[in-house]
VEXDREN-136611 format. One record per residue (C-alpha): residue in three letters; z, x, y. Coordinates in steps of 0.5 Angstrom, whole numbers, plus 500, padded with zeros to 3 digits. Each point is the difference from the previous one (the first is absolute). Layout:
BEGIN
node bavo = ALA; w = Z; u = X; v = Y
...
//
This chain:
BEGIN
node bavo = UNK; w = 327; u = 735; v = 425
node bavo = UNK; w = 497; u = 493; v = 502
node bavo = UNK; w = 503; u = 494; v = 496
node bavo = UNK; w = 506; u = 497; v = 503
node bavo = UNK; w = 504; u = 499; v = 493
node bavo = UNK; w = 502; u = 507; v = 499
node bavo = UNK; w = 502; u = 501; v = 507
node bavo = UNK; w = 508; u = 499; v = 502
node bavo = UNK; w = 501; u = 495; v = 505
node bavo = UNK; w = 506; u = 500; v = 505
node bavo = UNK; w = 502; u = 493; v = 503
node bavo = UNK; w = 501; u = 500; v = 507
node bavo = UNK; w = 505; u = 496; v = 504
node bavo = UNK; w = 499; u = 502; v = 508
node bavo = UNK; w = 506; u = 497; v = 502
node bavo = UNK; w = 499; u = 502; v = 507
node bavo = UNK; w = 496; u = 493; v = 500
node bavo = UNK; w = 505; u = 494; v = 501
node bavo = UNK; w = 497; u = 494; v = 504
node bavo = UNK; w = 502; u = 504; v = 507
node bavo = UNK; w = 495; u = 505; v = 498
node bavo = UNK; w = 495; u = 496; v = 496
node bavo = UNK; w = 494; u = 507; v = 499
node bavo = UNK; w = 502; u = 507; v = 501
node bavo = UNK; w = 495; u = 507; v = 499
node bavo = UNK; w = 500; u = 505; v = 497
node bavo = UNK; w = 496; u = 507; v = 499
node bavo = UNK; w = 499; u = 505; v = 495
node bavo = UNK; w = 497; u = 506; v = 501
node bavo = UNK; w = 497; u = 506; v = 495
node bavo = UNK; w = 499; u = 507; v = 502
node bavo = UNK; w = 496; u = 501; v = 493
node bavo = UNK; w = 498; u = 496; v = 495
node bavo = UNK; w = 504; u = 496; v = 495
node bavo = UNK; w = 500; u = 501; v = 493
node bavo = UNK; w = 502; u = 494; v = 497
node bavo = UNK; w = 500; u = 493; v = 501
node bavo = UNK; w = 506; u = 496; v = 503
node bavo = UNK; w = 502; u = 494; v = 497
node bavo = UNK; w = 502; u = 494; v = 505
node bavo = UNK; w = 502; u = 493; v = 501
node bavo = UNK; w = 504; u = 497; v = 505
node bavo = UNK; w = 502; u = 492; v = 503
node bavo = UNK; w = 496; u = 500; v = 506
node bavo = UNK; w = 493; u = 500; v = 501
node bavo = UNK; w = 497; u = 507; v = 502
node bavo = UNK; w = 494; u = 501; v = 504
node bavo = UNK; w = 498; u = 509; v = 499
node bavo = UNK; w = 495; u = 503; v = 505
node bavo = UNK; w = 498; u = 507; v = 499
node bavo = UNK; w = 500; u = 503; v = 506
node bavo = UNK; w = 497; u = 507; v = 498
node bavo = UNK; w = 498; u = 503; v = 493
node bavo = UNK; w = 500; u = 496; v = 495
node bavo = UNK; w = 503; u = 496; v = 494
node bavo = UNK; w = 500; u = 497; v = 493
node bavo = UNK; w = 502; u = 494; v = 498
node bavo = UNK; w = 501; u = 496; v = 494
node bavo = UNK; w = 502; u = 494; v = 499
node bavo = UNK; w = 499; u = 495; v = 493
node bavo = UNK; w = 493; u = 502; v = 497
node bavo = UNK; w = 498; u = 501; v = 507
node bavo = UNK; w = 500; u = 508; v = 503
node bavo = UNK; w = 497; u = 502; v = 507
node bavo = UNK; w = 499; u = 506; v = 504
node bavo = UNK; w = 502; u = 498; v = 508
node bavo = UNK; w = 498; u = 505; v = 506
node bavo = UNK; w = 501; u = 499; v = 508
node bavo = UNK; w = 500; u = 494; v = 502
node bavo = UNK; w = 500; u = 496; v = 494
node bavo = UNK; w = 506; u = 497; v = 497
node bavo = UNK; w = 503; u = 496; v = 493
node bavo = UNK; w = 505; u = 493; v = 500
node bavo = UNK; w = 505; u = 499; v = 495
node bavo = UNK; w = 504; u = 493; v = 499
node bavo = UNK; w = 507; u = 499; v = 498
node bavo = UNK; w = 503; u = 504; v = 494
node bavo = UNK; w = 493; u = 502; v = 499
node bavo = UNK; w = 499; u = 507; v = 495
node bavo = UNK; w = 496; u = 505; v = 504
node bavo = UNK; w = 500; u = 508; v = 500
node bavo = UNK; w = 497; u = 505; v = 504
node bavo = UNK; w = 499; u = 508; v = 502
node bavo = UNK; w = 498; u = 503; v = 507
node bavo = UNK; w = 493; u = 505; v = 497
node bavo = UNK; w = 499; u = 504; v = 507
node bavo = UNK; w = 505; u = 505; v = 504
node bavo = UNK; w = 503; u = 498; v = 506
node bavo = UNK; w = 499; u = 492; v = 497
node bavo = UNK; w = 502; u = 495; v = 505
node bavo = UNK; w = 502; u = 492; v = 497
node bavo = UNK; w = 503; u = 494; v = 505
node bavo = UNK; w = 503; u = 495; v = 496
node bavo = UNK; w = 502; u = 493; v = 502
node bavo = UNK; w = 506; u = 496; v = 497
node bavo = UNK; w = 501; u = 492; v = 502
node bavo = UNK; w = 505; u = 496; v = 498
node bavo = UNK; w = 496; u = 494; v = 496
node bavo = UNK; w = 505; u = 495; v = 503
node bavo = UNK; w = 498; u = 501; v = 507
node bavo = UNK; w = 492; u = 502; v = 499
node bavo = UNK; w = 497; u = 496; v = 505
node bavo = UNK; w = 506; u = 498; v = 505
node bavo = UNK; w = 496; u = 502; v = 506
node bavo = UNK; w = 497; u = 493; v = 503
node bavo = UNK; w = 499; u = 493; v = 497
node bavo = UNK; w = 495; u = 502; v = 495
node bavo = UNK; w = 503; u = 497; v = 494
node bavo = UNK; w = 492; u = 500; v = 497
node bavo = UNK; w = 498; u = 506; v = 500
node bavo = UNK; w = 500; u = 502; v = 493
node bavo = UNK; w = 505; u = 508; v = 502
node bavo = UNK; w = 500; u = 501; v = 493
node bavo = UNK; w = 494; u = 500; v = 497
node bavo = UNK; w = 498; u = 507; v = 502
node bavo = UNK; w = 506; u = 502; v = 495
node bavo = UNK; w = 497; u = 495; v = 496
node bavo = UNK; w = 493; u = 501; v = 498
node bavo = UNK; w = 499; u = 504; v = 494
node bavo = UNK; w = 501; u = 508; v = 502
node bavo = UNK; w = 492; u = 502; v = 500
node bavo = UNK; w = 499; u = 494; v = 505
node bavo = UNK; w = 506; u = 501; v = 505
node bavo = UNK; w = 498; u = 503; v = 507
node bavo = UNK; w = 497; u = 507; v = 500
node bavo = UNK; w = 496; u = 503; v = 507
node bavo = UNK; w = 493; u = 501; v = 498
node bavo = UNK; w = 498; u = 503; v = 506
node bavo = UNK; w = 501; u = 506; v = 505
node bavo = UNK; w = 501; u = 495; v = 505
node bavo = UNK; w = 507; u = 496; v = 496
node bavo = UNK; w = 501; u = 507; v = 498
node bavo = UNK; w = 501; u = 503; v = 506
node bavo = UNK; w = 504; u = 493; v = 502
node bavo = UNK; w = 504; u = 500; v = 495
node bavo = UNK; w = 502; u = 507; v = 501
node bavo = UNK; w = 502; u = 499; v = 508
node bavo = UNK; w = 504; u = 494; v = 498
node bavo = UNK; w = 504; u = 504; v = 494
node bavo = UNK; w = 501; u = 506; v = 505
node bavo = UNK; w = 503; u = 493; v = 505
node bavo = UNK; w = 505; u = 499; v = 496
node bavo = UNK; w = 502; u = 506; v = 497
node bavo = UNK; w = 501; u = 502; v = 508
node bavo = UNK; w = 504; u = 493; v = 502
node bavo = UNK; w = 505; u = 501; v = 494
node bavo = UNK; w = 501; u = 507; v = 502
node bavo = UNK; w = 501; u = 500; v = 507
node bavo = UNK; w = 504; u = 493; v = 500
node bavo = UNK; w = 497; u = 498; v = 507
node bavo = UNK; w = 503; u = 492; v = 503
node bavo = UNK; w = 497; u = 495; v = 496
node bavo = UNK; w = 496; u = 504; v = 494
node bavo = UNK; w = 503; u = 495; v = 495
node bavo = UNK; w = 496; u = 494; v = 502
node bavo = UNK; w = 493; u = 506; v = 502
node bavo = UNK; w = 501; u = 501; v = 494
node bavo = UNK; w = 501; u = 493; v = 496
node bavo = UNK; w = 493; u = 498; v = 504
node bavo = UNK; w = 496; u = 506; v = 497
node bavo = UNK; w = 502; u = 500; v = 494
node bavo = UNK; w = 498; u = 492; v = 500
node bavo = UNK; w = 494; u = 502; v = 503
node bavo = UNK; w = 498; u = 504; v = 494
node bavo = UNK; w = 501; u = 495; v = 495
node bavo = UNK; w = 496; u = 495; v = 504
node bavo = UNK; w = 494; u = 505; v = 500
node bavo = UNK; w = 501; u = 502; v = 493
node bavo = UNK; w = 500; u = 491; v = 498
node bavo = UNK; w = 494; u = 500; v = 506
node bavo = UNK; w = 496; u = 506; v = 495
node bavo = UNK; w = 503; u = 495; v = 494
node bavo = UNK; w = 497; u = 493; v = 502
node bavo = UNK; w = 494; u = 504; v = 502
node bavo = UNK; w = 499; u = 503; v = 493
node bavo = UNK; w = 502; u = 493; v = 497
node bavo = UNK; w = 494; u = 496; v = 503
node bavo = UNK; w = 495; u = 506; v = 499
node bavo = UNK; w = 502; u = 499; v = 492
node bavo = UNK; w = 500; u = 494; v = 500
node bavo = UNK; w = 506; u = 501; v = 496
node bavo = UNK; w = 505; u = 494; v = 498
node bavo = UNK; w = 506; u = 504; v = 497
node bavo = UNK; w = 500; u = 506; v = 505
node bavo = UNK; w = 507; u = 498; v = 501
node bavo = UNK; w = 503; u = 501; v = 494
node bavo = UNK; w = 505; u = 496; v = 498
node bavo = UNK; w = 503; u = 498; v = 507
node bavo = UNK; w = 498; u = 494; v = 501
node bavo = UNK; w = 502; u = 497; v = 495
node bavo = UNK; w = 507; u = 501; v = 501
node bavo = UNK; w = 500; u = 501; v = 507
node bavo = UNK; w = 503; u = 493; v = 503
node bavo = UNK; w = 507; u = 501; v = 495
node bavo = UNK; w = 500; u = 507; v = 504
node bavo = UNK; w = 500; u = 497; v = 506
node bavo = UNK; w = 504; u = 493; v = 498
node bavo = UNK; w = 505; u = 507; v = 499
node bavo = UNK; w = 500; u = 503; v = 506
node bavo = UNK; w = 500; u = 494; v = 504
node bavo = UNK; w = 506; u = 497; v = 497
node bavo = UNK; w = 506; u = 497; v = 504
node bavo = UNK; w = 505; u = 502; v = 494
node bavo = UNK; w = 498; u = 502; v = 494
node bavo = UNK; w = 492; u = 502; v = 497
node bavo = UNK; w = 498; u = 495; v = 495
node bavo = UNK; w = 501; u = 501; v = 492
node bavo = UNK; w = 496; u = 503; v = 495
node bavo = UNK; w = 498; u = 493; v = 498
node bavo = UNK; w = 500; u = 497; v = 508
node bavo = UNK; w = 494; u = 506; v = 502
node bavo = UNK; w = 496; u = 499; v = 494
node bavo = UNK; w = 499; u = 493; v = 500
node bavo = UNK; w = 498; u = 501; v = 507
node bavo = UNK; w = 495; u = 505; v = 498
node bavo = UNK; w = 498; u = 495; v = 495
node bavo = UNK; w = 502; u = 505; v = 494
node bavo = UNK; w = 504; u = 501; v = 494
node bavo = UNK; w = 507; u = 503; v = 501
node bavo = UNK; w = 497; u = 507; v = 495
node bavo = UNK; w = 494; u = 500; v = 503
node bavo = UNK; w = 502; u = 499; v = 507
node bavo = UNK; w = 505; u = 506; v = 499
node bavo = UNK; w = 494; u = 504; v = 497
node bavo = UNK; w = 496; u = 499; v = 506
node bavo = UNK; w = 505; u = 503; v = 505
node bavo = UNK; w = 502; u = 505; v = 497
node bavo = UNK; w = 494; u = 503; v = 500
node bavo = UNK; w = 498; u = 498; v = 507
node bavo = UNK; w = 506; u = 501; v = 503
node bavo = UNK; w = 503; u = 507; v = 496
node bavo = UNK; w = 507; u = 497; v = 499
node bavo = UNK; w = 501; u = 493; v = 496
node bavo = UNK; w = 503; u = 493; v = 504
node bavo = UNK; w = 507; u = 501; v = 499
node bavo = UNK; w = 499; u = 508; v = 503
node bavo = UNK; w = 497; u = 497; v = 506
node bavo = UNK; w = 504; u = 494; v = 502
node bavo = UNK; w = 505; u = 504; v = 499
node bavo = UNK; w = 498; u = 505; v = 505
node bavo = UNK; w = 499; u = 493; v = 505
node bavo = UNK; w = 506; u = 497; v = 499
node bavo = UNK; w = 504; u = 508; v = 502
node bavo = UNK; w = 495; u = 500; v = 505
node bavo = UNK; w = 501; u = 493; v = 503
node bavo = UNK; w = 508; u = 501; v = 499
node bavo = UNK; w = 499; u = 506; v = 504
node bavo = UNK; w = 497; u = 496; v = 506
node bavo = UNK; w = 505; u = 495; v = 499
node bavo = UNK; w = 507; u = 505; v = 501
node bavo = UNK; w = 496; u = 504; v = 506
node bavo = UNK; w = 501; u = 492; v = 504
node bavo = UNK; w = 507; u = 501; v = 499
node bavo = UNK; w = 500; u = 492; v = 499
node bavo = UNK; w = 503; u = 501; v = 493
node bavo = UNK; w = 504; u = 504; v = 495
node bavo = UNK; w = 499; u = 504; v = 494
node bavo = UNK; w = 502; u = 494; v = 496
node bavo = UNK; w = 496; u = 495; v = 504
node bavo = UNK; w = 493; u = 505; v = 499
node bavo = UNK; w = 502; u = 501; v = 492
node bavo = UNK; w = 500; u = 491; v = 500
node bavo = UNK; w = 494; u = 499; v = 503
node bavo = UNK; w = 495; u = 506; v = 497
node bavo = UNK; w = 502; u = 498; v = 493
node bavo = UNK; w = 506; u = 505; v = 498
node bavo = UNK; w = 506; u = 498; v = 496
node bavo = UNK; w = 505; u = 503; v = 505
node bavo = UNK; w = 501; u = 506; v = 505
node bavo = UNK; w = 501; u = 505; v = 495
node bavo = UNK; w = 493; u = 498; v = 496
node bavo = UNK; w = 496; u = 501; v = 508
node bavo = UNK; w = 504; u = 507; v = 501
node bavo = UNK; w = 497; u = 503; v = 494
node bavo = UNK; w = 493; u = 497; v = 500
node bavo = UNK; w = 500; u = 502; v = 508
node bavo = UNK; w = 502; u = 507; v = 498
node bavo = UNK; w = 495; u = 501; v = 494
node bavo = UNK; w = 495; u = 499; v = 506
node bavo = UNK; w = 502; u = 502; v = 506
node bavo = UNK; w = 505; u = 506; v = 496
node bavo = UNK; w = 507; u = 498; v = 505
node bavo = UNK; w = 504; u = 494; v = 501
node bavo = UNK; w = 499; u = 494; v = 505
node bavo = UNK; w = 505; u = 502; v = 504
node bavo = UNK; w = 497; u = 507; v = 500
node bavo = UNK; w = 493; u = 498; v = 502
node bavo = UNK; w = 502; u = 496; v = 505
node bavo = UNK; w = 508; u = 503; v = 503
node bavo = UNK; w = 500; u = 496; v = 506
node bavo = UNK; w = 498; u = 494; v = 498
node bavo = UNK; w = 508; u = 497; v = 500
node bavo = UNK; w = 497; u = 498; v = 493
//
């Protein structure tokens, strides 16, 4: 089985990511080979790293079989399926909050998303035994912090992982300048500057209309263009930035729930709940029970 279209796909939620815990990991592993293929599909970025074994992936028309060391991308809502071909197969997956991707410094230029981004044959694979090796001591770190839960492995971890989608955009520029290639990075550009207008926005993320003036688009084309970089249409993403956002404001404690609601862009309290808990799958004052909210 190769072909995506006859696979059935599972949407995944991960409600342990929440702004408090903006990545979490996770393991699967298989004593015998796996017959058939499973289907995935998730709101985080997902970085997989094959420890030990082998798997195959698919995803749209493209089909890989990864070893080692080696690893796949995949964005946002994005279709993808995969099977472990060995015993004892061993694969590390890494899920991030898009919301928080690169919040470790000032940095506000390196382009985090672009190994997400870039079309799935051209996204960051270790070619040699020297990145496979790399990368296999790196996933067996992080397996090891998230299971042994030492002081301060959140933050140990937020840095590897970050360190990996560096080496993975160094690799990308790398390849970029080699080709000579001018379109290497999709469609990203282009609606960048509405992504970030979004995510840096005070209150409310710009309108369909005020994002694609920026991006010197039309409305339809803009739309057509972010969905499919980002994996998710433009109302699904700042939506996602205005829970995000709002969950920041009610962790200050400064304003109420009703106050949050107003500023984001809701039309009430009631409206905010049953958006907060499609998201983060429990009510404000749930998530957040000392927060005198």
């Amino acid at each position: 089985m190769s072909k995506l279209s006859s696979i059935r796909i599972e949407k995944q939620q991960h409600p342990r990511i929440s702004v408090l815990e903006p990545f979490d990991i996770a393991w699967e592993y298989s004593y015998m080979p796996e017959k058939e293929f499973r289907g995935d599909m998730h709101y985080t970025l997902q970085v997989c790293i094959v420890i030990h074994g082998a798997a195959r992936l698919v995803m749209d028309n493209f089909s890989r079989t990864y070893g080692p060391g080696e690893m796949w991308w995949t964005m946002c809502w994005e279709p993808h399926a995969y099977r472990l071909l060995k015993r004892r197969s061993f694969v590390l997956a890494i899920n991030i909050d898009i919301d928080n991707l690169g919040d470790c410094g000032h940095f506000s230029d390196c382009d985090w998303l672009a190994p997400f981004t870039v079309p799935p044959k051209k996204r960051f694979c270790p070619e040699n035994e020297a990145e496979k090796t790399d990368a296999v001591c790196n996933a067996k770190k992080l397996f090891h912090l998230c299971c042994r839960k030492s002081l301060n492995w959140q933050p140990e971890a937020w840095l590897s992982i970050h360190q990996l989608i560096l080496k993975a955009l160094s690799s990308i520029n790398r390849k970029e300048n080699l080709d000579g290639s001018l379109n290497m990075r999709s469609g990203f550009w282009r609606i960048k500057k509405a992504v970030n207008m979004s995510r840096s926005a005070e209150s409310r993320p710009p309108n369909l209309g005020e994002a694609a003036k920026a991006c010197s688009l039309s409305p339809s084309r803009f739309s057509e263009i972010f969905r499919r970089s980002m994996g998710i249409s433009y109302g699904q993403f700042t939506n996602k930035v205005r829970i995000a956002n709002a969950t920041k404001d009610l962790m200050s404690g400064d304003k109420t729930i009703e106050q949050v609601a107003v500023k984001w862009g809701f039309f009430d309290s009631s409206h905010f709940c049953h958006a907060f808990k499609k998201y983060y799958k429990c009510s404000p004052k749930q998530f957040i029970p000392h927060s005198g909210i």
